[in-house]
C-alpha positions in Angstrom: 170.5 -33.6 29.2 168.1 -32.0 31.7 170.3 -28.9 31.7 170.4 -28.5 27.7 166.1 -28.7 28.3 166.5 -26.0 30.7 168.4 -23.6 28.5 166.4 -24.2 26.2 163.3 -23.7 27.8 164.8 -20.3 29.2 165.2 -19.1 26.1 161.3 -19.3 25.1 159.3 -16.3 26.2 156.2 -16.5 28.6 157.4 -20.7 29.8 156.4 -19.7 32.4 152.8 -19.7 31.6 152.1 -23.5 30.8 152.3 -24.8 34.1 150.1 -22.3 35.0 147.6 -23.7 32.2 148.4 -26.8 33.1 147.8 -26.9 36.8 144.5 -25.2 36.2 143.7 -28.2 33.9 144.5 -30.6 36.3 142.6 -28.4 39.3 139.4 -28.3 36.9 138.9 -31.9 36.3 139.0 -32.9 39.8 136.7 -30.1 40.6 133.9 -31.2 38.3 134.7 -35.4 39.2 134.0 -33.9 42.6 131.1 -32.0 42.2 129.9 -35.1 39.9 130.1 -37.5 42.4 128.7 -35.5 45.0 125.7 -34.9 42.6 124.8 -38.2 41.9 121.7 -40.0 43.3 122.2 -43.0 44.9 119.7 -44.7 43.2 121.7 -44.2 40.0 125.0 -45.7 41.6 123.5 -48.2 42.7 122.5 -48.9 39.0 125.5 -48.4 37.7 126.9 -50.6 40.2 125.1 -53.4 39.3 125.5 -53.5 35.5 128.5 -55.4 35.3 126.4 -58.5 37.4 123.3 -58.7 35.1 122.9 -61.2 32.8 122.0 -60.2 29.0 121.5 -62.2 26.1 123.4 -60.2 24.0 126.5 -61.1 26.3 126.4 -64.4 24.8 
């Protein structure tokens, strides 16, 4: 099975290019969760942090 997905993928010109996009994808998500949470003031995680422990009224 794998070898019929090979052939065919051979047979489609520039394959090689979507890992390429891919990868690059992949690589540019990280990147900006990175520079997100090395951006972020503490103050606000320790916000965020806490929401899930208040109590609202509107939970009820």
């Amino acid at each position: 099975m794998f070898k019929f997905i090979k052939q065919y993928a051979e047979t489609i010109d520039h394959v090689n290019i979507y890992p390429i996009i891919s990868l690059s994808i992949f690589l540019l998500f990280f990147v900006m969760l990175l520079f997100f949470v090395f951006k972020i003031s503490k103050e606000k995680v320790d916000i965020l942090s806490n929401i899930p422990l208040e109590e609202d009224s509107t939970n009820n």
